[in-house]
LUMVOKOL-249934 format. One line per 3 residues: their letters; for each residue z, x, y negated of N, C-alpha, C. Coordinates in nm, 2 decimals. Each point is the difference from the previous one (the first is absolute). Layout:
BEGIN
A = Z,X,Y,Z,X,Y,Z,X,Y | ...
END
This chain:
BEGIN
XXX = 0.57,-6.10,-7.38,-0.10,-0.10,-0.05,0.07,-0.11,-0.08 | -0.06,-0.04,-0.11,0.07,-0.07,-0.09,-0.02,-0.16,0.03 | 0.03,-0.11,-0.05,-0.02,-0.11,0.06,-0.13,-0.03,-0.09
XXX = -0.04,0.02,-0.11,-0.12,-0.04,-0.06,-0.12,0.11,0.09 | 0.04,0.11,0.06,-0.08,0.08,0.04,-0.04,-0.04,0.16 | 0.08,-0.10,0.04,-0.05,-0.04,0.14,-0.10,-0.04,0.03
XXX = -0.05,-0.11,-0.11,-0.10,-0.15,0.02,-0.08,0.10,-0.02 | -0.09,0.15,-0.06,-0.11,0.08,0.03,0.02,0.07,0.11 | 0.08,0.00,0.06,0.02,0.10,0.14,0.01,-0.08,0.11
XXX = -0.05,-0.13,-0.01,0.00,-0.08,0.13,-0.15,-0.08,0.01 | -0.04,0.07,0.16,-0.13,-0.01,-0.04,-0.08,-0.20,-0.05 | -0.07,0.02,0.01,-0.10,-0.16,-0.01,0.04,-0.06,0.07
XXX = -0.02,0.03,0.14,-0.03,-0.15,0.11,0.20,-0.06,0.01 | 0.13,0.06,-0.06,0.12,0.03,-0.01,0.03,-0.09,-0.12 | -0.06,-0.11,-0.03,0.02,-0.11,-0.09,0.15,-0.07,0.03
XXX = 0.10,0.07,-0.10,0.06,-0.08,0.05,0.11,-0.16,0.00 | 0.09,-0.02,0.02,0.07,-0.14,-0.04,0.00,-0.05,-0.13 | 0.06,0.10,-0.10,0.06,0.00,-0.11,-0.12,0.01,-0.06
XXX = -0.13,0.01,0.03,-0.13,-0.03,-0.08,0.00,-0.17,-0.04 | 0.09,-0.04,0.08,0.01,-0.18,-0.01,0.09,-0.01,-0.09 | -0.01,-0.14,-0.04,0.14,-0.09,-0.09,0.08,0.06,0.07
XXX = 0.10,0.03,-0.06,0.18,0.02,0.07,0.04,-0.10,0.03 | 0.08,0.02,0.12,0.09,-0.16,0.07,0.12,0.00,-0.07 | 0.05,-0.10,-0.04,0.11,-0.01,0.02,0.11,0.02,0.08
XXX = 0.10,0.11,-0.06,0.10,0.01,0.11,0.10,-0.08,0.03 | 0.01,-0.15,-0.08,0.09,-0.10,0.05,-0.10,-0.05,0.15 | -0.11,0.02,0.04,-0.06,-0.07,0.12,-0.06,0.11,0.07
XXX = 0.16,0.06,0.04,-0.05,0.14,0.07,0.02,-0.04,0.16 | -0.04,0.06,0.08,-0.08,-0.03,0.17,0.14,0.01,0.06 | 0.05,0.16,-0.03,0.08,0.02,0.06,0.15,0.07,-0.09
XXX = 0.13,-0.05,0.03,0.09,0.05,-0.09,0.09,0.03,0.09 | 0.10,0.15,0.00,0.09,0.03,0.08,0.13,0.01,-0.17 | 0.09,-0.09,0.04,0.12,0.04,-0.05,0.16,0.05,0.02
XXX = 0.01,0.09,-0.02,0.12,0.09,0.03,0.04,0.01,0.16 | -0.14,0.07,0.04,-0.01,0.00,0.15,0.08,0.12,0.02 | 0.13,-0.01,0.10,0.05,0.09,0.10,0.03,0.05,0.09
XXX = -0.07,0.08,0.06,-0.01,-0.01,0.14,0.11,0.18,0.01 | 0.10,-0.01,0.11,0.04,0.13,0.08,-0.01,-0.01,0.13 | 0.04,0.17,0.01,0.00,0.03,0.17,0.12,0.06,0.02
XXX = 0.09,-0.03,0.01,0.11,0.01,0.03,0.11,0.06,-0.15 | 0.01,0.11,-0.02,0.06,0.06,-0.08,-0.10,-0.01,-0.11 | -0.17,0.04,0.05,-0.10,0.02,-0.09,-0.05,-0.13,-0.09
XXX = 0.00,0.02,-0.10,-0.07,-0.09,-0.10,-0.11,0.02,-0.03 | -0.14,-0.06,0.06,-0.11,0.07,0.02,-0.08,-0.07,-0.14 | 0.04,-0.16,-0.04,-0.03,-0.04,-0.12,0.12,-0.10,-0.07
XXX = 0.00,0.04,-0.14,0.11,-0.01,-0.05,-0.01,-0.11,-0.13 | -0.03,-0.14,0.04,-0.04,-0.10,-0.08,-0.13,0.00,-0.11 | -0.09,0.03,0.09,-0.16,-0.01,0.00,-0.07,-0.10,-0.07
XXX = -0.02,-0.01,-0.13,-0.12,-0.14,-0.03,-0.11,0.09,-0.03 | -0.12,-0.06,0.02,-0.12,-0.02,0.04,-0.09,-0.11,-0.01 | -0.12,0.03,-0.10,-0.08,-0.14,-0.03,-0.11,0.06,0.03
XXX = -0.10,-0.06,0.08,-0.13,0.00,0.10,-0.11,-0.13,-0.10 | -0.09,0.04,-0.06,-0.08,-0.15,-0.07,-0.12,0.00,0.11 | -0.05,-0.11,-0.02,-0.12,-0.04,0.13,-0.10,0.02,-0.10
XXX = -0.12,0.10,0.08,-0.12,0.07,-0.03,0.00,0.14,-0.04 | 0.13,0.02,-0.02,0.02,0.14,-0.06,0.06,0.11,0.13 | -0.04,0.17,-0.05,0.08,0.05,0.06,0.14,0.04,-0.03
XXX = 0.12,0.02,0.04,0.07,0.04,-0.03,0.03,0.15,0.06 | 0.02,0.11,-0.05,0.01,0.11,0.09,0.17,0.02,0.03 | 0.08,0.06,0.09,0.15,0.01,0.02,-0.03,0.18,0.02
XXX = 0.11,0.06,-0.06,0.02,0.12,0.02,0.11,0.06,-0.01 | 0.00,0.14,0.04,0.16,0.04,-0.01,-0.03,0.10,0.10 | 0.13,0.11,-0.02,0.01,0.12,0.12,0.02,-0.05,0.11
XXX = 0.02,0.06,0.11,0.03,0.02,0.15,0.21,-0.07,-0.03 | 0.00,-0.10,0.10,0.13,-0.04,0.00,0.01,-0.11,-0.12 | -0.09,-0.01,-0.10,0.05,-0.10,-0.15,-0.03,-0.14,0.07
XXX = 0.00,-0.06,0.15,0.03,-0.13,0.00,-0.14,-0.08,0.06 | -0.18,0.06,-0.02,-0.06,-0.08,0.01,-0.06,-0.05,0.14 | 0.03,0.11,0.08,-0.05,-0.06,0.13,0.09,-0.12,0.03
XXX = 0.15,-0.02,-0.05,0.10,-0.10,0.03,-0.03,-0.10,-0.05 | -0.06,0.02,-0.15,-0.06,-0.13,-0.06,-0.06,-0.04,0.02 | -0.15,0.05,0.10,-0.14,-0.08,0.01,0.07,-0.09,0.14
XXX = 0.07,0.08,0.10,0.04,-0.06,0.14,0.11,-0.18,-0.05 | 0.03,0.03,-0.10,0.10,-0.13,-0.06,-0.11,-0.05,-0.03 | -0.11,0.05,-0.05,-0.10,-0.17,-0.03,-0.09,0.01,0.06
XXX = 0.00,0.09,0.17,-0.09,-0.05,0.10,0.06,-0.06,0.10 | 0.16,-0.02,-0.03,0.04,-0.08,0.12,0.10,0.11,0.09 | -0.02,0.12,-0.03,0.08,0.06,0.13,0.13,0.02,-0.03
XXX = 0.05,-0.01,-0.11,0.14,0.03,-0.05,0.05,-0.12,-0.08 | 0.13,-0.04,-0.01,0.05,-0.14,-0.05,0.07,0.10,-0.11 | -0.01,-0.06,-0.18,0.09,0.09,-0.07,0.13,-0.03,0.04
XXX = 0.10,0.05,-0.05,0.16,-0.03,0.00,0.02,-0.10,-0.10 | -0.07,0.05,-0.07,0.06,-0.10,-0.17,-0.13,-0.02,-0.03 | -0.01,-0.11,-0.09,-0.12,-0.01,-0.12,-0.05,-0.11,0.02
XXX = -0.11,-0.03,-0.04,-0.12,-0.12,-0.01,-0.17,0.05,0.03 | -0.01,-0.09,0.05,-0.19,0.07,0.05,-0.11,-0.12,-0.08 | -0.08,-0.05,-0.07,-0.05,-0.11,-0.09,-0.14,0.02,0.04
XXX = -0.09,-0.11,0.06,-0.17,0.02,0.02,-0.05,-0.16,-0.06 | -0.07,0.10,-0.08,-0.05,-0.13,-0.10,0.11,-0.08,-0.11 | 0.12,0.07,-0.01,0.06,-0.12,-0.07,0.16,-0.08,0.04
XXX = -0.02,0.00,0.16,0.10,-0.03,0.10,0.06,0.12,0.09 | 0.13,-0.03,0.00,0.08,0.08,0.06,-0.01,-0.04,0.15 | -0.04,0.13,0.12,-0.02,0.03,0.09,0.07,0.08,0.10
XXX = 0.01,-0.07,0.11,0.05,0.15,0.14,-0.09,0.04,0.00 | -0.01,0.12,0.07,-0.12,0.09,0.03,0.09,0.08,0.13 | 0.07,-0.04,0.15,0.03,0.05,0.08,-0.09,0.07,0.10
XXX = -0.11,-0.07,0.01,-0.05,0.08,0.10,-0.17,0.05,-0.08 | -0.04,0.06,0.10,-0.18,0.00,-0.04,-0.07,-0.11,0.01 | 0.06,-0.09,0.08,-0.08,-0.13,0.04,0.01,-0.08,-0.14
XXX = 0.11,0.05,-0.07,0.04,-0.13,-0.09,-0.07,0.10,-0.11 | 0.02,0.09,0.02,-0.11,0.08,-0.21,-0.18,-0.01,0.03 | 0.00,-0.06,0.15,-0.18,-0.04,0.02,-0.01,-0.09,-0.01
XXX = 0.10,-0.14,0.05,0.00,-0.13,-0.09,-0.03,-0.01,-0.13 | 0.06,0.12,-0.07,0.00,-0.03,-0.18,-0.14,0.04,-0.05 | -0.03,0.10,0.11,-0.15,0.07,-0.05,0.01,0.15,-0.03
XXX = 0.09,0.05,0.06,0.03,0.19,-0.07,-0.09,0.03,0.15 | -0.01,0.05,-0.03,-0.06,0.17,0.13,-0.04,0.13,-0.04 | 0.05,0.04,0.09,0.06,0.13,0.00,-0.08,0.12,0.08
XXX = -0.07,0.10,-0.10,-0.05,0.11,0.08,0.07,0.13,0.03 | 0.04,0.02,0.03,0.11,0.14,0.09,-0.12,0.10,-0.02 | 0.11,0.12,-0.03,-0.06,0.11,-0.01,-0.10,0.04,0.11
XXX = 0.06,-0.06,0.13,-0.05,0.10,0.15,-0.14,-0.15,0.03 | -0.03,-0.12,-0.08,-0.09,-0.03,0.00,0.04,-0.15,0.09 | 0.06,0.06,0.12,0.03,-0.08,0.17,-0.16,-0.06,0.03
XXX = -0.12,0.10,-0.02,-0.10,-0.04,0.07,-0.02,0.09,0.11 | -0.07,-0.06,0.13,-0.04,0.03,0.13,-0.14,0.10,0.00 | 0.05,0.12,0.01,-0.11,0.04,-0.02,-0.16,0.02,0.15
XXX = 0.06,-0.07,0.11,-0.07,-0.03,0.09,-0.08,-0.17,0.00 | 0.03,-0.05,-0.11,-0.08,-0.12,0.03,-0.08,-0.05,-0.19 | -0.09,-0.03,0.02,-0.11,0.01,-0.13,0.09,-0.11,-0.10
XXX = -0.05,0.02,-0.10,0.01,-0.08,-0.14,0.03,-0.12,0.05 | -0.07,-0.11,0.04,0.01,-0.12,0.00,0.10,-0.01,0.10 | 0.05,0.03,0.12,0.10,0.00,0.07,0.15,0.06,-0.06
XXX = 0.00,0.11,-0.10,0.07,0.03,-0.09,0.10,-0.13,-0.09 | -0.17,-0.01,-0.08,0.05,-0.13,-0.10,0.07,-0.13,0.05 | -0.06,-0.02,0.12,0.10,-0.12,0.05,0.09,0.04,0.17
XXX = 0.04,0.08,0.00,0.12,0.05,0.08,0.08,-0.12,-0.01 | 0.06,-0.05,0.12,0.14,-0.09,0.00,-0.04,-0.14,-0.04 | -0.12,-0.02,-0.09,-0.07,-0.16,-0.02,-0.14,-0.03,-0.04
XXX = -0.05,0.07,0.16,-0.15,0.02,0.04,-0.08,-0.19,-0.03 | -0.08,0.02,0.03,-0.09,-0.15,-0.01,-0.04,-0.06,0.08 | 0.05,-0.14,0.05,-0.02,0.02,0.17,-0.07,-0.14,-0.02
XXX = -0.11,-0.03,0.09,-0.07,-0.14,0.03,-0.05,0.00,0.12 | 0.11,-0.13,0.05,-0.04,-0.05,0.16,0.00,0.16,0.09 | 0.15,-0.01,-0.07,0.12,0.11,0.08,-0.08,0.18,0.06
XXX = -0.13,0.03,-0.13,-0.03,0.09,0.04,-0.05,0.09,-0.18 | 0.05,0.11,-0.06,-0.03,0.04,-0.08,-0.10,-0.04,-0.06 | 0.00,-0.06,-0.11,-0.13,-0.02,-0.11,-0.05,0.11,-0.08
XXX = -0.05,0.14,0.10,-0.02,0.09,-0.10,-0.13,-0.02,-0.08 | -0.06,-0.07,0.00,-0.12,-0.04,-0.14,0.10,-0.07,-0.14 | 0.05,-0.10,0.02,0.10,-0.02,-0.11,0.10,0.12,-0.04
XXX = 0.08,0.11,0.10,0.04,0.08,-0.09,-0.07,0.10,-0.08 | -0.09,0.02,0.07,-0.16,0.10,-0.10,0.05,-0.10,-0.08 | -0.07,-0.10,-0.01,-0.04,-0.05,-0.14,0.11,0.02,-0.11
XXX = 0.14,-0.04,0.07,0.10,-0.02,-0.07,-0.01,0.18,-0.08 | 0.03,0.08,0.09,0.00,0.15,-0.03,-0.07,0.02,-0.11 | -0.14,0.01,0.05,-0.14,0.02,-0.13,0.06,-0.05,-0.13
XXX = 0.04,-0.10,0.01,0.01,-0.07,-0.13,0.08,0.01,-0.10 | 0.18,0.02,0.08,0.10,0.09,-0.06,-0.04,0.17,-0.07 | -0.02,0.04,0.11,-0.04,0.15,-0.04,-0.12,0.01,-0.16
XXX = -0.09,-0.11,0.05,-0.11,0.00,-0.13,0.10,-0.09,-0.13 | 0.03,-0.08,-0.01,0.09,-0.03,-0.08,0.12,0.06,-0.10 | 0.00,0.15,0.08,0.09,0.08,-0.07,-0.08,0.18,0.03
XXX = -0.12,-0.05,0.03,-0.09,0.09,-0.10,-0.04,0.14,0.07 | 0.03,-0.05,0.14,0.00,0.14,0.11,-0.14,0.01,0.07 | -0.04,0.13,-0.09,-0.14,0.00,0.07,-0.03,0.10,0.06
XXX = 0.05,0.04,0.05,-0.01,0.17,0.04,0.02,0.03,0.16 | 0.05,-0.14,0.02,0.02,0.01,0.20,-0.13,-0.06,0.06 | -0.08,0.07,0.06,-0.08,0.01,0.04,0.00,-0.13,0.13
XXX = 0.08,-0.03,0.08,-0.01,-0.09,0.09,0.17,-0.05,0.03 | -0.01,-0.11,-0.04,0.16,-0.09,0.04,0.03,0.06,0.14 | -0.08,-0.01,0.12,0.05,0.04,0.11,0.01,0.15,0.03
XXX = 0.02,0.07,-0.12,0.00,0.11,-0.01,0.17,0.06,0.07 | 0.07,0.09,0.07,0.12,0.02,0.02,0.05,0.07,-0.06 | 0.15,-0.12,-0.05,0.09,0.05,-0.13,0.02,0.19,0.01
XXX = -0.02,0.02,0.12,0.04,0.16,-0.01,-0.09,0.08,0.00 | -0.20,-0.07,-0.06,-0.08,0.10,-0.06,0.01,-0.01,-0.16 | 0.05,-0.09,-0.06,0.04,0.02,-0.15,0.08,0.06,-0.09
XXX = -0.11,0.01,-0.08,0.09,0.11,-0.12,0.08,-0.05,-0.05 | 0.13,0.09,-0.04,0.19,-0.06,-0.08,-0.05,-0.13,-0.06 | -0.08,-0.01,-0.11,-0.04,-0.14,-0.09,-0.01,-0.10,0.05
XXX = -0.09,0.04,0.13,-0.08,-0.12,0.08,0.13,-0.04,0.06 | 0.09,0.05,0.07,0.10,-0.04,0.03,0.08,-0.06,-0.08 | 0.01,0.00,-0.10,0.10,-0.07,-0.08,-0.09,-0.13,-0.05
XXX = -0.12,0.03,-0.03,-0.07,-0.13,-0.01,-0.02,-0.11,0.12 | 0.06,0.02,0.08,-0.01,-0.08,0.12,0.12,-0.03,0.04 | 0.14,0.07,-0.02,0.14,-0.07,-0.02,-0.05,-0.09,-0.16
XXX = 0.03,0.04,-0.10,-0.03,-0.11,-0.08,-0.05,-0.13,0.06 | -0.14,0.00,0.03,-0.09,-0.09,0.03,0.09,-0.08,0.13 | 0.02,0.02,0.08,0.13,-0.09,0.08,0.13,-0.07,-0.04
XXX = 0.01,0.09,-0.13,0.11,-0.09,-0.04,-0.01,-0.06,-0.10 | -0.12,0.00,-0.09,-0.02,-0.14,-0.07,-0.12,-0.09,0.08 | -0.01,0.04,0.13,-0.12,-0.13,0.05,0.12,-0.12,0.00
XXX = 0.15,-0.01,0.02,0.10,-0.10,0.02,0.03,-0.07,-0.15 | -0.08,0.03,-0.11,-0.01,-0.07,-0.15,0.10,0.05,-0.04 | 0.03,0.15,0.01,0.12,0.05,-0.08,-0.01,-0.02,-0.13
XXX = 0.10,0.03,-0.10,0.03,-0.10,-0.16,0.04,0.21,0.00 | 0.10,0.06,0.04,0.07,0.11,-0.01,-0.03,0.14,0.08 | -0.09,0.08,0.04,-0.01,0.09,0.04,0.10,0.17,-0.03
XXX = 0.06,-0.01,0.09,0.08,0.17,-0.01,-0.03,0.09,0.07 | -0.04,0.14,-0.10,-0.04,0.09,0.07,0.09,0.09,0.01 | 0.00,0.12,0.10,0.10,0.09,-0.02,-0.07,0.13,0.02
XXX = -0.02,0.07,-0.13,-0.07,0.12,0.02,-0.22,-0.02,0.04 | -0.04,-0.07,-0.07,-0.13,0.01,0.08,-0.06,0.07,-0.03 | 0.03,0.08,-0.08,-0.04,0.14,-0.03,-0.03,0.12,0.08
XXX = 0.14,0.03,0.06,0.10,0.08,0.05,-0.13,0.09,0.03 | -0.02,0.13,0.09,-0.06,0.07,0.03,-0.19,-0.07,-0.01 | -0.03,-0.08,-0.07,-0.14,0.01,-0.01,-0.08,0.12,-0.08
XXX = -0.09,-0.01,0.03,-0.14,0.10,-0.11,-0.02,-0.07,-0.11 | -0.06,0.09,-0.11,-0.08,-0.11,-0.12,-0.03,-0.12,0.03 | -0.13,0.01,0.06,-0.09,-0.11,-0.02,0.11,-0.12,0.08
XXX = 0.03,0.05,0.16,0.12,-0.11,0.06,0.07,-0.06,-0.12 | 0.09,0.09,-0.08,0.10,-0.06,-0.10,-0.08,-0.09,-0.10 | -0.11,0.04,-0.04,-0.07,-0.08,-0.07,-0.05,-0.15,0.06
XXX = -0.01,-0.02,0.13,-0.06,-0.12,0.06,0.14,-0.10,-0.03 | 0.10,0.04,0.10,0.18,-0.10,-0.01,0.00,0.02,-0.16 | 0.00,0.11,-0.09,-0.01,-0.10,-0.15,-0.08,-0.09,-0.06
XXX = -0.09,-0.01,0.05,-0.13,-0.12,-0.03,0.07,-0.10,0.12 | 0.01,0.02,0.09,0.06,-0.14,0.10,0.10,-0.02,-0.08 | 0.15,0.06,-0.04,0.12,-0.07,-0.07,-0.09,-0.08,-0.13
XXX = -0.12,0.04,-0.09,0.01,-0.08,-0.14,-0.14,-0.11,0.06 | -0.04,0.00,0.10,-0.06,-0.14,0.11,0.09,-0.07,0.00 | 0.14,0.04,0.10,0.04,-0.12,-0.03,0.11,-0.09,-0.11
XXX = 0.04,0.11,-0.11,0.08,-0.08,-0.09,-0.15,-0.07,-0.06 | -0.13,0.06,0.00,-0.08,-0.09,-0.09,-0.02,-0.14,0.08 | 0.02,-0.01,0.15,-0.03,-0.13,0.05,0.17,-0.06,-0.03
XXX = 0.07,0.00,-0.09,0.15,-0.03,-0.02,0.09,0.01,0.07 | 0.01,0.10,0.10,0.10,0.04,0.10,0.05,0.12,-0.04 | 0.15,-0.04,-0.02,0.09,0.10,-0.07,0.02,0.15,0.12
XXX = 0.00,0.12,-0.05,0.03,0.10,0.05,0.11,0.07,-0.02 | 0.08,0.04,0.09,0.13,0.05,-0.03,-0.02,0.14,0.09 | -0.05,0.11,-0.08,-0.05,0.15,0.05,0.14,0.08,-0.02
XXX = 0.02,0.09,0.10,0.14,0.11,0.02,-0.12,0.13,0.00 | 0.05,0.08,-0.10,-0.09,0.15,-0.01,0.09,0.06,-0.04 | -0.06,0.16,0.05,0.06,0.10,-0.08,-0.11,0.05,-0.07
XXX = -0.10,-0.04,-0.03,-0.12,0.05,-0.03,0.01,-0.05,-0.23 | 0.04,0.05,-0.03,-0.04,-0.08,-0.13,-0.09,0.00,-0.07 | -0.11,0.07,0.03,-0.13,0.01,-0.06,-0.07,-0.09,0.04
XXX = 0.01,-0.06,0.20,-0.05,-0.10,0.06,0.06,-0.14,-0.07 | 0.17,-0.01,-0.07,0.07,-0.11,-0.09,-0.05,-0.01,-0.08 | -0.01,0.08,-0.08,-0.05,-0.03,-0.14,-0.19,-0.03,0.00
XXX = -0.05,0.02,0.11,-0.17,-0.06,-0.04,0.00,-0.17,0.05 | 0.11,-0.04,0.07,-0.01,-0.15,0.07,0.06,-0.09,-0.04 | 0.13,0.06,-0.02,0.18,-0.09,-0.04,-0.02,-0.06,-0.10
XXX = 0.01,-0.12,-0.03,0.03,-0.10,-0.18,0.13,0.01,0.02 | 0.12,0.01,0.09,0.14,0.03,-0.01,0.06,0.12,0.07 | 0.13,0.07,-0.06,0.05,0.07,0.07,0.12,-0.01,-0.05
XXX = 0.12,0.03,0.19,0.08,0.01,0.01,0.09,0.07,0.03 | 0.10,0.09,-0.03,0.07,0.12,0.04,0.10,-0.01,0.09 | 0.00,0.05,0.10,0.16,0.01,0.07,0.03,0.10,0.02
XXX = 0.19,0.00,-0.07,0.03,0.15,0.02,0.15,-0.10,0.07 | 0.04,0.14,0.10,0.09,-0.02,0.08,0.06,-0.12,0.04 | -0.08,-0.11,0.03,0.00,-0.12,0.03,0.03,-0.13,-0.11
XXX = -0.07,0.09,-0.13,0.05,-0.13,-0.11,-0.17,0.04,-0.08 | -0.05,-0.10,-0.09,-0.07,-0.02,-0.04,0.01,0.06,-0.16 | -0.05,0.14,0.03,-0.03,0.04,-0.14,-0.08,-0.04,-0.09
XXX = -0.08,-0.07,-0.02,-0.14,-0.04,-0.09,-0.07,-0.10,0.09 | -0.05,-0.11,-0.12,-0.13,-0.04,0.04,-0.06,-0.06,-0.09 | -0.12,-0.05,0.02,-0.09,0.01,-0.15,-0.13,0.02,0.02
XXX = -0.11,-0.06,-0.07,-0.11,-0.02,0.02,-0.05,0.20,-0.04 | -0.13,0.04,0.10,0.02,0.09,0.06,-0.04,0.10,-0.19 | -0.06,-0.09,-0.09,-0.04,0.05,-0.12,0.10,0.05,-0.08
XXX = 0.15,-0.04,0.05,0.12,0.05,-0.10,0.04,0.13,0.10 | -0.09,0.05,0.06,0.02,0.15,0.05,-0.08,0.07,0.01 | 0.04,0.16,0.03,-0.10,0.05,0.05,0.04,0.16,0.11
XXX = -0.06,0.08,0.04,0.07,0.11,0.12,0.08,0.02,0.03 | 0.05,0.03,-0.15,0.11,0.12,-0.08,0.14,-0.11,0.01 | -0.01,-0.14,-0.06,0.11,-0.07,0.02,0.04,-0.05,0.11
XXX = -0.11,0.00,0.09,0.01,-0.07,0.14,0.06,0.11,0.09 | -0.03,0.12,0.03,0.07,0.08,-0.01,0.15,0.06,-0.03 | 0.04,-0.03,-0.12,0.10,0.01,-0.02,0.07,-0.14,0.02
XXX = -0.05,-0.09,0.04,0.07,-0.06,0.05,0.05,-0.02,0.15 | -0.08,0.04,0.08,0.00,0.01,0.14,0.08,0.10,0.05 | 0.04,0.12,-0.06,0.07,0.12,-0.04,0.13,0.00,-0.02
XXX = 0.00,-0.07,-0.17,0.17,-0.02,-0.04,0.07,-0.14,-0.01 | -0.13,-0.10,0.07,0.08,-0.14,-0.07,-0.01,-0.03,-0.12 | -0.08,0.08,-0.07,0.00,-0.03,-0.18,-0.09,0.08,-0.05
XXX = -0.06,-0.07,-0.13,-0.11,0.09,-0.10,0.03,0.02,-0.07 | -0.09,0.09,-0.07,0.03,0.04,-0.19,-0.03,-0.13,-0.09 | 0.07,0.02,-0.10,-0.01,-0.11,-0.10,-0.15,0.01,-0.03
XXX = -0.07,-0.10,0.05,-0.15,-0.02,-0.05,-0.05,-0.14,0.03 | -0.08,-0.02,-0.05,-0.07,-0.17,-0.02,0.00,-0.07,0.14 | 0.07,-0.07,0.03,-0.06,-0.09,0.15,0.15,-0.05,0.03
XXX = 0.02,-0.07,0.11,0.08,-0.02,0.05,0.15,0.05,0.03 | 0.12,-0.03,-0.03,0.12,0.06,0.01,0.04,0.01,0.15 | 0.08,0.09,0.06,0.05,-0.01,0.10,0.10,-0.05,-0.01
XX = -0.03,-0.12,0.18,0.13,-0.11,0.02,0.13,0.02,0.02 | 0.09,-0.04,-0.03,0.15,0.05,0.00,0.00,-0.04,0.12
END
């Protein structure tokens, strides 16, 4: 698929970022510079920069081993780099724990979801910081709170909040990790794989939920191997090959064939778009 050939292959309701004015990338959300992180002998990333803009998606890719599960855990908090700089909004930041990348406003959806699948949506969405008045659950306020998140990012297909997470379909499940982790006013949402094993129509819902919420200005930072699912959502893309950053570039100075060979050899053929980083 070519990159002019995308914007007809992505359906309607899939409106996405880059339909808007472009941001500026001097007032970008999130900036990783010459991030290094090892595991002993291993050098899992090998001085990493990375620009993230607020409202946009950014997609991250790369083969098995090129670095990215290492990178999203460095800006969710679970991994400290060895070297580098981490920048949110502008200012240079620690990011040591998870406590401190939910202070900034990142949150993070994990492949495996971490929902309970014995207790319904609304007990889901607020696990760990339930709603309590006069030391006894406020479950009318968290409905409300629930209803309103979930409608706000456009989920209409679950039939009842107190529905239990383990009668819904892959989508619905991802639409309900999302929806928990921007009920806390996330600025940054990361996904990892929300794709992964869904059906059509599933993969079609989490692509309309990712361009919900870069359109309410909440940057998305998506990890696929899916590039057909990249190329219908992403206004940016980034390459990692063997823990260094082959390419990045607004998602229109590419397209299959180069993204591909980049994720492959670390490099493209000489053609219009972006150079790969030394």
């Amino acid at each position: 698929m070519t990159a002019s050939a995308k914007s007809e292959a992505r359906p309607a309701s899939a409106s996405r970022a880059s339909d808007r004015p472009a941001v500026d990338e001097a007032g970008a959300l999130l900036e990783l510079r010459g991030v290094v992180k090892n595991f002993g002998p291993v050098q899992a990333l090998g001085g990493v920069d990375l620009t993230v803009l607020a409202g946009q998606v950014t997609a991250l890719v790369g083969d098995n081993g090129a670095g990215k599960s290492t990178l999203i855990k460095i800006v969710s908090g679970i991994y400290e780099p060895d070297d580098g700089q981490i920048f949110w909004g502008g200012q240079a930041v620690d990011i040591r724990t998870p406590r401190d990348a939910a202070a900034l406003g990142i949150a993070t959806v994990y492949q495996d979801l971490a929902l309970c699948d014995n207790l319904d949506i609304v007990a889901n969405m607020f696990l760990g910081h339930e709603e309590v008045s006069r030391r006894f659950l406020d479950e009318a306020r968290m409905e409300i709170e629930a209803k309103r998140t979930l409608a706000n990012l456009r989920v209409t297909t679950v039939k009842s909040i107190r529905q239990p997470v383990g009668s819904l379909s892959g989508g619905q499940r991802q639409a309900v990790a999302v929806a928990r982790a921007v009920m806390g006013e996330a600025k940054l949402v990361v996904m990892d794989e929300p794709t992964a094993a869904l059906g059509v129509s599933q993969t079609a819902m989490v692509l309309d939920l990712i361009t919900t919420l870069s359109a309410r200005g909440i940057a998305v930072l998506v990890i696929s191997h899916n590039l057909s699912d990249v190329f219908r959502v992403a206004d940016r893309l980034a390459v990692l090959y063997l823990g260094r950053l082959a390419a990045e570039g607004p998602i229109s100075e590419f397209n299959t064939q180069s993204a591909v060979e980049l994720i492959t050899t670390g490099a493209r053929a000489a053609t219009d778009g972006p150079k790969p980083t030394e």
